[in-house]
TIMI-2910 file (N, C-alpha, C, CB; in pm, 1 decimal, decimal comma, always signed):
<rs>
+----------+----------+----------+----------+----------+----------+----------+----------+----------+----------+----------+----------+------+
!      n_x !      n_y !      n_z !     ca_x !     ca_y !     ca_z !      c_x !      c_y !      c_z !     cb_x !     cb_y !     cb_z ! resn !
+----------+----------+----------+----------+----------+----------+----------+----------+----------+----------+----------+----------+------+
!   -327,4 !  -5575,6 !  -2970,8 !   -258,4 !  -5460,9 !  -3022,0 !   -338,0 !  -5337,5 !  -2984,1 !   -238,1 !  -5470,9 !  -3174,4 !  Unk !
!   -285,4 !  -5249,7 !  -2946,0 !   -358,6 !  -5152,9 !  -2849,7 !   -391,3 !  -5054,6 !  -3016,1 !   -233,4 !  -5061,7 !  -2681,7 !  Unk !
!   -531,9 !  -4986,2 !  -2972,0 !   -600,2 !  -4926,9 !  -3050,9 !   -688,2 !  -4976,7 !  -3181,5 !   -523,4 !  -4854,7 !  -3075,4 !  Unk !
!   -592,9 !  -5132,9 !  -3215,6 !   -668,6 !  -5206,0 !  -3316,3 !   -862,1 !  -5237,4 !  -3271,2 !   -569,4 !  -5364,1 !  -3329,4 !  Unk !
!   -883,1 !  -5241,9 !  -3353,0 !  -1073,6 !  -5280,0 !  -3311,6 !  -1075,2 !  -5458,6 !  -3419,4 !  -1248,0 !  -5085,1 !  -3427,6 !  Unk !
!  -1123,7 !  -5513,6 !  -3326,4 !  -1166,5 !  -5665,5 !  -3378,4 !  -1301,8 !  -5641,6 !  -3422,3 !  -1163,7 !  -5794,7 !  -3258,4 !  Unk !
!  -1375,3 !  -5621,4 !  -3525,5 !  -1501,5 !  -5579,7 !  -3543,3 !  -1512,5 !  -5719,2 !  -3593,1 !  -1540,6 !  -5445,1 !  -3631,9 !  Unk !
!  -1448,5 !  -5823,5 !  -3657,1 !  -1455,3 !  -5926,4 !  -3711,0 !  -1505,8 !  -6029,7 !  -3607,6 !  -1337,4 !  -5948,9 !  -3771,3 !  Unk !
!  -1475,6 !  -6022,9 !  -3491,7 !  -1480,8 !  -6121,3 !  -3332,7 !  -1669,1 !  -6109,0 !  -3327,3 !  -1367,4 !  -6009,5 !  -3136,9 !  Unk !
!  -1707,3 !  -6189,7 !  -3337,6 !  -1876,9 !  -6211,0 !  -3260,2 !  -1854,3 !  -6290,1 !  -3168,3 !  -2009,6 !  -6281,3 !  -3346,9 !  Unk !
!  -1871,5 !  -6246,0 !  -3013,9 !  -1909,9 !  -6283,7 !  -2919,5 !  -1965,0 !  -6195,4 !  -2822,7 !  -1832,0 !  -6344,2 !  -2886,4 !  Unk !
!  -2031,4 !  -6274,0 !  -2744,9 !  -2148,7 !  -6227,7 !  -2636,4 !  -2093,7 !  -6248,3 !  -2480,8 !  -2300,1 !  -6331,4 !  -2658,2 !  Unk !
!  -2089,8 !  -6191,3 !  -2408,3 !  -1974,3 !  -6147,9 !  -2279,7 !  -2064,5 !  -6278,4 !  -2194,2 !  -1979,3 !  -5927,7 !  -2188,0 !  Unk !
!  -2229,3 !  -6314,0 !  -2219,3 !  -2274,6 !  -6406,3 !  -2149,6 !  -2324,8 !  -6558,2 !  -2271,5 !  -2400,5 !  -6324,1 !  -2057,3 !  Unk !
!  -2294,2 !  -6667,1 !  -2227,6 !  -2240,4 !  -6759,7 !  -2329,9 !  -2410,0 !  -6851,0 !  -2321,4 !  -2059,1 !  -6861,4 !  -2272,3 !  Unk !
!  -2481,9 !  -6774,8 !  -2250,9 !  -2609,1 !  -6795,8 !  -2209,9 !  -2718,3 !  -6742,8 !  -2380,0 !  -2630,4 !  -6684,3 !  -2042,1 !  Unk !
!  -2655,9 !  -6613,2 !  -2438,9 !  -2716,4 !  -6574,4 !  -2513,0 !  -2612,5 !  -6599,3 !  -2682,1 !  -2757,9 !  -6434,6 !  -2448,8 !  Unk !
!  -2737,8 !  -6605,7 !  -2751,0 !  -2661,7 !  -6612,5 !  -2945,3 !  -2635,8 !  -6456,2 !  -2999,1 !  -2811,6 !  -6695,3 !  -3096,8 !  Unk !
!  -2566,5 !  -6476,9 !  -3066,4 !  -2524,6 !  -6380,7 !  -3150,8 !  -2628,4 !  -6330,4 !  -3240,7 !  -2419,0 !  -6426,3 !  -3220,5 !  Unk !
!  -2645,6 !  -6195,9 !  -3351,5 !  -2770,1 !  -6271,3 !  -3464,2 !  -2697,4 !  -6353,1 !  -3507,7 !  -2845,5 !  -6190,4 !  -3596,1 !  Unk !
!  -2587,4 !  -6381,8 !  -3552,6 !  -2510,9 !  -6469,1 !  -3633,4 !  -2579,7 !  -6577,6 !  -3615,5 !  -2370,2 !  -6484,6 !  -3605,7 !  Unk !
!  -2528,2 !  -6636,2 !  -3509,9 !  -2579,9 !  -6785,4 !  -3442,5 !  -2687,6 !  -6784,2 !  -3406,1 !  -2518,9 !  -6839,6 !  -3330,0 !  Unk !
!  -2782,9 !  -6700,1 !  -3403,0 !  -2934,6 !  -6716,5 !  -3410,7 !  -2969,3 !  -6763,4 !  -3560,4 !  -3014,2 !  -6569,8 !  -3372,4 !  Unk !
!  -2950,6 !  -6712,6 !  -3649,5 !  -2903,4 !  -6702,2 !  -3818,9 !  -2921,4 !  -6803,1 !  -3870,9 !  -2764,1 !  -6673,9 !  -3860,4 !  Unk !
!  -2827,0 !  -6918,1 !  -3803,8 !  -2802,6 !  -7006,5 !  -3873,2 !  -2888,5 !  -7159,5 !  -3782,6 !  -2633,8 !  -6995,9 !  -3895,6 !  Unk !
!  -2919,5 !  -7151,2 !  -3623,0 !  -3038,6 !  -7199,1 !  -3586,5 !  -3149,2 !  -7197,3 !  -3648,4 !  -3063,4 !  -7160,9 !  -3500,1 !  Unk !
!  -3209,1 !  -7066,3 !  -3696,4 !  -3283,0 !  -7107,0 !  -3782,4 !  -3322,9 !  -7161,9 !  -3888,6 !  -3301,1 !  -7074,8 !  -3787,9 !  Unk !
!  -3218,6 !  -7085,7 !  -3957,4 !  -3189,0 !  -7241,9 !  -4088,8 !  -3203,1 !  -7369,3 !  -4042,9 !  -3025,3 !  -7264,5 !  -4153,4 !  Unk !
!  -3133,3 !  -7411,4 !  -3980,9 !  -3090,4 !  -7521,9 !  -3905,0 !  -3253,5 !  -7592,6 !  -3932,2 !  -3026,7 !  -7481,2 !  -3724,4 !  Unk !
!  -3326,5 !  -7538,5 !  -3819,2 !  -3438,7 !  -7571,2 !  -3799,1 !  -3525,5 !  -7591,9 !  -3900,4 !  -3477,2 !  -7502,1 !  -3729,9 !  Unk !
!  -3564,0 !  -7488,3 !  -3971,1 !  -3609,9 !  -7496,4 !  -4131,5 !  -3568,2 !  -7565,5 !  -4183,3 !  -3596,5 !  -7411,0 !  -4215,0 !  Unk !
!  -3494,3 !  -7646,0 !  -4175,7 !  -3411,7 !  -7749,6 !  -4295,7 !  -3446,6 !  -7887,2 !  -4200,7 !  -3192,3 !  -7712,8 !  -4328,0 !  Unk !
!  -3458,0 !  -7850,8 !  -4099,8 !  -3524,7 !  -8022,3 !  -4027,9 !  -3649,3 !  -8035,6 !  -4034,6 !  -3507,4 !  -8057,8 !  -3864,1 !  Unk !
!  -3734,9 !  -7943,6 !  -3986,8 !  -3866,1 !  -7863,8 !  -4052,8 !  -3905,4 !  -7970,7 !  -4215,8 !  -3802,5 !  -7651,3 !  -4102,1 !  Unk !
!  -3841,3 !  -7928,9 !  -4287,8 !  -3833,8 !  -7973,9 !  -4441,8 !  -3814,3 !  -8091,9 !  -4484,9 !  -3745,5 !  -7920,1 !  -4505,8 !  Unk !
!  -3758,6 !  -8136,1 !  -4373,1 !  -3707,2 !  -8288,0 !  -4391,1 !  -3797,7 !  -8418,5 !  -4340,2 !  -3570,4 !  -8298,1 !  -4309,7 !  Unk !
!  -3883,0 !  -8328,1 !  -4200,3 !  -3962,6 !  -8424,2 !  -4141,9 !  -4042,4 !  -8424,4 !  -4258,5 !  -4029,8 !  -8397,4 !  -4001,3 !  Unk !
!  -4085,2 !  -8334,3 !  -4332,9 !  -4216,5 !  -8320,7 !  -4422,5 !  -4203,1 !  -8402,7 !  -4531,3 !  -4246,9 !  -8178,4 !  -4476,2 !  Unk !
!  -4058,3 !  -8381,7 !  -4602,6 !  -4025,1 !  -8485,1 !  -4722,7 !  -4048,7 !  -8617,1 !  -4664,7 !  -3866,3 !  -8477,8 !  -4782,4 !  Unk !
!  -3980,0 !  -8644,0 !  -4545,9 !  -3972,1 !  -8798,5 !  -4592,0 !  -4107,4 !  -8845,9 !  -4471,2 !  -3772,9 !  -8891,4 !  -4559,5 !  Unk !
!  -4181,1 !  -8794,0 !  -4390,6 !  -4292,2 !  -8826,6 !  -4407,8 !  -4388,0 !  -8874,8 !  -4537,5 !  -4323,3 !  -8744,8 !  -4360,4 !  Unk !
!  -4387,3 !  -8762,4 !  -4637,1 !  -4462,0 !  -8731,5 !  -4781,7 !  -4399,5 !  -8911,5 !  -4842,6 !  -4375,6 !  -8537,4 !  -4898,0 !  Unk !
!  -4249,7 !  -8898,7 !  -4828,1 !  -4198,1 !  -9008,9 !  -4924,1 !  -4234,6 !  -9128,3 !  -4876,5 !  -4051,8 !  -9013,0 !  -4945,0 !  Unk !
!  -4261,5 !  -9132,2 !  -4722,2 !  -4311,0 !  -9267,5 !  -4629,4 !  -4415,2 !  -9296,1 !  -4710,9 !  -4362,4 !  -9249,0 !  -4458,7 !  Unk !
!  -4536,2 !  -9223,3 !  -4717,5 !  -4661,7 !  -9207,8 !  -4774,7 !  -4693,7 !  -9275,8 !  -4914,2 !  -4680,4 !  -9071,0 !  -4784,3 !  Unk !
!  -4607,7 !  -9259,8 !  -5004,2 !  -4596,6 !  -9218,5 !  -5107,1 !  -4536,9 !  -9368,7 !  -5147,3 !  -4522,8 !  -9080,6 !  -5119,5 !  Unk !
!  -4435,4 !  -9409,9 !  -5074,4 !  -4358,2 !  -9584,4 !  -5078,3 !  -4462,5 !  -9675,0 !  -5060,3 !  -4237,6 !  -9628,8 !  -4943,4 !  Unk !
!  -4442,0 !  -9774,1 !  -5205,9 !  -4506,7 !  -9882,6 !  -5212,2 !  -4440,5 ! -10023,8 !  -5147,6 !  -4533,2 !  -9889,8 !  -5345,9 !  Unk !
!  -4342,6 !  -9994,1 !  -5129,7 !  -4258,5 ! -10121,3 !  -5045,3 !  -4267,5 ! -10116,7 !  -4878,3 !  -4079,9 ! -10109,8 !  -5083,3 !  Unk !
!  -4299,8 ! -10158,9 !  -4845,6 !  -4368,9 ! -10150,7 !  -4662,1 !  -4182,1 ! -10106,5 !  -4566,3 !  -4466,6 ! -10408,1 !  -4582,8 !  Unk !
!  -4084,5 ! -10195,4 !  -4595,8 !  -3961,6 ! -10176,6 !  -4555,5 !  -3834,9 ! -10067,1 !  -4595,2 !  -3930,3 ! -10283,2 !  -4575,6 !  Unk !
!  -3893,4 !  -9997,2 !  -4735,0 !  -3833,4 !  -9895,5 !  -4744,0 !  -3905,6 !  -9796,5 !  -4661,8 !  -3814,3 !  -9866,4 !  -4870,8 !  Unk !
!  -4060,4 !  -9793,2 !  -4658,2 !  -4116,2 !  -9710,5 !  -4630,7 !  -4094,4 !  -9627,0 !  -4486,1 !  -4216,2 !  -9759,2 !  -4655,6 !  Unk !
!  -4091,9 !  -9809,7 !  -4390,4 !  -4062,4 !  -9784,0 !  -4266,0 !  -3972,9 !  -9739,6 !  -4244,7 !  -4064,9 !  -9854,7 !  -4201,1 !  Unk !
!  -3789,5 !  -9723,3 !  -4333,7 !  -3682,6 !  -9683,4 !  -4355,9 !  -3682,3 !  -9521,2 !  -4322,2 !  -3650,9 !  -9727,3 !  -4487,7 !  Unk !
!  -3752,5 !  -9481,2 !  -4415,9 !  -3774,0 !  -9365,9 !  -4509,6 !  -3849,5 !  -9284,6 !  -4317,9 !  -3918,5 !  -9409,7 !  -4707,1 !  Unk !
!  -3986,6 !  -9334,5 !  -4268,5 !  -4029,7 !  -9272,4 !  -4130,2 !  -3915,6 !  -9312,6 !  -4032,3 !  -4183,7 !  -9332,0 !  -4073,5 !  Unk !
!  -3815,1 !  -9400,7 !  -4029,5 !  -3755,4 !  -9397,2 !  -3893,6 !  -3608,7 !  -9237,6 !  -3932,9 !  -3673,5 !  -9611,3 !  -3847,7 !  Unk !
!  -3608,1 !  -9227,7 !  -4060,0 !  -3531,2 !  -9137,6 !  -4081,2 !  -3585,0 !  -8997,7 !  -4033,1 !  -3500,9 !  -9147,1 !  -4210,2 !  Unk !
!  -3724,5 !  -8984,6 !  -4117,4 !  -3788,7 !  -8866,2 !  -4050,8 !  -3789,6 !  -8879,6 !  -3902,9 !  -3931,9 !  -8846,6 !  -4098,5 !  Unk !
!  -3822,8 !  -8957,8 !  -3844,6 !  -3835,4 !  -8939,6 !  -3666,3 !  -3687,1 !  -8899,4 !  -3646,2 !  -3883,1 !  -9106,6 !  -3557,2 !  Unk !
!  -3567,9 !  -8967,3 !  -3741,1 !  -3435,3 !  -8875,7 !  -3627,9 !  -3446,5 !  -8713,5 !  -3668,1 !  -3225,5 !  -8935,1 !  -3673,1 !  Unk !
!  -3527,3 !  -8692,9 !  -3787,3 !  -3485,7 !  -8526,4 !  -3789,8 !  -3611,8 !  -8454,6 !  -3681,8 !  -3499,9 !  -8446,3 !  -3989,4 !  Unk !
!  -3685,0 !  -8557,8 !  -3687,4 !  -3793,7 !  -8483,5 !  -3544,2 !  -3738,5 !  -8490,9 !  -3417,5 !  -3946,4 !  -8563,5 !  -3512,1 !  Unk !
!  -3630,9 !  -8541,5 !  -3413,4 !  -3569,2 !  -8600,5 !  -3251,8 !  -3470,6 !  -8474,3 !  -3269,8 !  -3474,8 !  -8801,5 !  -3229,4 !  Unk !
!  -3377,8 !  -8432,3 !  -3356,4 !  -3271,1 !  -8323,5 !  -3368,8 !  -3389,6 !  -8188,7 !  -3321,7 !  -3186,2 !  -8314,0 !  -3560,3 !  Unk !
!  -3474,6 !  -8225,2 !  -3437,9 !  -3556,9 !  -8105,0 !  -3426,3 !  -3576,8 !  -7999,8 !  -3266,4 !  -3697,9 !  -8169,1 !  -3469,7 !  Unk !
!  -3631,2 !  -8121,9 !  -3243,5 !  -3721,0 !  -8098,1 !  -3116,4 !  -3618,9 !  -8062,8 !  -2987,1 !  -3819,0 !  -8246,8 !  -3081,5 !  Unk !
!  -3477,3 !  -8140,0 !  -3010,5 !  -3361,1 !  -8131,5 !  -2942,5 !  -3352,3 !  -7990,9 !  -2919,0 !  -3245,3 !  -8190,2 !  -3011,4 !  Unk !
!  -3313,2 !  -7913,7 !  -3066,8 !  -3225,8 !  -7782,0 !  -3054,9 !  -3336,2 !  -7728,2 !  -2981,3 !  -3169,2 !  -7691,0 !  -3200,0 !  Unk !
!  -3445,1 !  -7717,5 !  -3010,0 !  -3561,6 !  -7658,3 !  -2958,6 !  -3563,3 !  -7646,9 !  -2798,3 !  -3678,7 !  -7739,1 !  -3009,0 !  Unk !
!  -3533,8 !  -7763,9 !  -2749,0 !  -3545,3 !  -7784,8 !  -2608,8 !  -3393,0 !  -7671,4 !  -2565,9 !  -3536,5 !  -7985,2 !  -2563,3 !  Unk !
!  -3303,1 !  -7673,9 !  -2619,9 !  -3202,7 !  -7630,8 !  -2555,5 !  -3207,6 !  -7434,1 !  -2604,7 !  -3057,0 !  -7739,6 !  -2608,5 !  Unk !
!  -3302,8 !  -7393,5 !  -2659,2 !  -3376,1 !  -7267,6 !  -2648,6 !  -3457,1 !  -7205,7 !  -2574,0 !  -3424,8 !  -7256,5 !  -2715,8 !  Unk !
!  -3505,4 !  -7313,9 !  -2543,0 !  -3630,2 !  -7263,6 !  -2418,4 !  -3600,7 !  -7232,7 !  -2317,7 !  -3724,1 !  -7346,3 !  -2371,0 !  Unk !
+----------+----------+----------+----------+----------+----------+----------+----------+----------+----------+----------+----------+------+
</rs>
């Protein structure tokens, strides 16, 4: 519609770069996997049953594997 303004639309003309928006919420992102390796490391630690325990670290390694993922596709 001619003269209307989309101020609502976030996008970036090169699909190479984030928005802050979508920078925004990467970081969260990250911080919250961040948080997660740490808990359930701590909870690995912390488990007296050898098979939950190992449970509990193969979970943390997938949030170190996401982690490290988004990471790679930043660089």
């Amino acid at each position: 519609m001619p003269g209307s303004n989309n101020s609502n639309t976030t996008t970036t003309s090169d699909r190479n770069q984030l928005t802050d928006k979508e920078l925004s919420y990467v970081k969260d992102y990250l911080s919250w996997e961040l948080l997660m390796i740490k808990k359930c490391n701590d909870a690995a630690n912390r488990c007296q049953d050898q098979e939950i325990g190992n449970l509990i670290r193969s979970t943390g390694k997938k949030h170190q594997h996401n982690y490290e993922t988004i990471l790679s596709f930043l660089q």
